[in-house]
C-alpha positions in Angstrom: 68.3 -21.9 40.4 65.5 -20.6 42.6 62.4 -18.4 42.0 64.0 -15.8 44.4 67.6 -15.9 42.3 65.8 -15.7 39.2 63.7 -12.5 40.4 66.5 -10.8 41.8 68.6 -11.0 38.8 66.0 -9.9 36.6 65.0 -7.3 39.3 69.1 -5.7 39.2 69.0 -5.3 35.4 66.4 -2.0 36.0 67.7 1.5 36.8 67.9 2.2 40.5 64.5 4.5 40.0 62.7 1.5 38.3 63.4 -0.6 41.3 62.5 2.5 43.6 59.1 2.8 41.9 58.4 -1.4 41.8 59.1 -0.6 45.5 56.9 1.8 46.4 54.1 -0.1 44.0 54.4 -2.9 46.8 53.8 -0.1 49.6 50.8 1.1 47.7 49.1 -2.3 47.6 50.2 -3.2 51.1 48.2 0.1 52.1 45.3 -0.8 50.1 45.1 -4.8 50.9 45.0 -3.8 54.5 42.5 -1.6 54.1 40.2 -3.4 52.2 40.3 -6.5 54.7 42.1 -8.5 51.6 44.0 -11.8 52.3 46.8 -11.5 55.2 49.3 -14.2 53.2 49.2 -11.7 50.3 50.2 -9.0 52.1 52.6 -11.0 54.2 53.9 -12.0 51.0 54.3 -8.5 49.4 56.2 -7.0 53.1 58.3 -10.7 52.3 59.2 -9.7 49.1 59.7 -5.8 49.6 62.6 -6.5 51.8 64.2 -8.4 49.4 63.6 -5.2 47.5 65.5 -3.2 49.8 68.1 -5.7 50.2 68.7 -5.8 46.6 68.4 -1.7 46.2 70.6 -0.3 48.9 73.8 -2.1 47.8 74.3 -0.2 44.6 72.0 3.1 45.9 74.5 3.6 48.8 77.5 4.9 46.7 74.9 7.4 45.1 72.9 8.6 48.3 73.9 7.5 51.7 70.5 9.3 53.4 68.2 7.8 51.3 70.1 4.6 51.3 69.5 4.4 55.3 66.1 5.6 55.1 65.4 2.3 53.1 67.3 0.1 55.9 65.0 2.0 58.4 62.0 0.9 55.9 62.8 -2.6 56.0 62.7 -2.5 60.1 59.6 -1.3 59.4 58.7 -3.9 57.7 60.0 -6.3 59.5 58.8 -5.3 62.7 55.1 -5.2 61.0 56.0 -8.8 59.8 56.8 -10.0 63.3 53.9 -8.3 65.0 51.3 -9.6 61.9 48.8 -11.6 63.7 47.7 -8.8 66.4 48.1 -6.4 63.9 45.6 -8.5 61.1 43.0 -8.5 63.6 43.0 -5.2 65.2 41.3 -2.9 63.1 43.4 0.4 64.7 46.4 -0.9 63.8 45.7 -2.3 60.7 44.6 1.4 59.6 48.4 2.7 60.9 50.1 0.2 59.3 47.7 1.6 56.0 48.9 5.1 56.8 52.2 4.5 57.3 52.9 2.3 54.2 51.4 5.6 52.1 53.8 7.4 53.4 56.6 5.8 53.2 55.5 5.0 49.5 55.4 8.8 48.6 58.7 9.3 50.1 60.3 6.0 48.2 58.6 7.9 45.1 60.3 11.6 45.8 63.9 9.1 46.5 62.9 7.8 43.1 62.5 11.1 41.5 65.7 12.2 43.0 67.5 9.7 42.1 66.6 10.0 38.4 
């Protein structure tokens, strides 16, 4: 079995909320690793691995909330499209800082989906 398998299984025994909150965790340090000029792969890594998140989360969150369930399919175009633009983004210091601001928002709003959905 694989390192992803193993992490997914372990990550679908917590509460939707839990999973919510790991998620927005990863947005937090996103916005912070890219502002700090941190290593790209880490960050490339944490995008990577926060739409396996999402992938994971909106399966079993769509039954319960439909909205917030496509607001996190919206968050992993997001993502993605930040993934597939990386280089120009990594060395341009503008967009580096939207990329920032964006990923704090979109973490406070994964938090208030958490709170709801507590």
């Amino acid at each position: 079995m694989n390192t992803v398998t193993l992490n997914q299984e372990r990550f679908q025994l917590q509460d939707i909320p839990t999973r919510l909150n790991d998620l927005a965790t990863h947005l937090d340090q996103i916005r912070s690793l890219v502002l700090t000029d941190t290593d790209s792969d880490k960050i490339v890594s944490l995008m990577r691995e926060s739409r396996y998140y999402i992938e994971w989360i909106v399966p079993q969150f769509v039954d319960i909330d439909v909205d917030s369930s496509a607001e996190l399919v919206d968050l992993g175009r997001v993502l993605t499209r930040w993934l597939f633009n990386w280089e120009k983004i990594w060395v341009d210091t503008i967009e580096r800082t939207s990329v920032a601001q964006i990923a704090g928002s979109l973490s406070e709003r994964v938090r208030e989906v958490s709170s709801l959905a507590s």
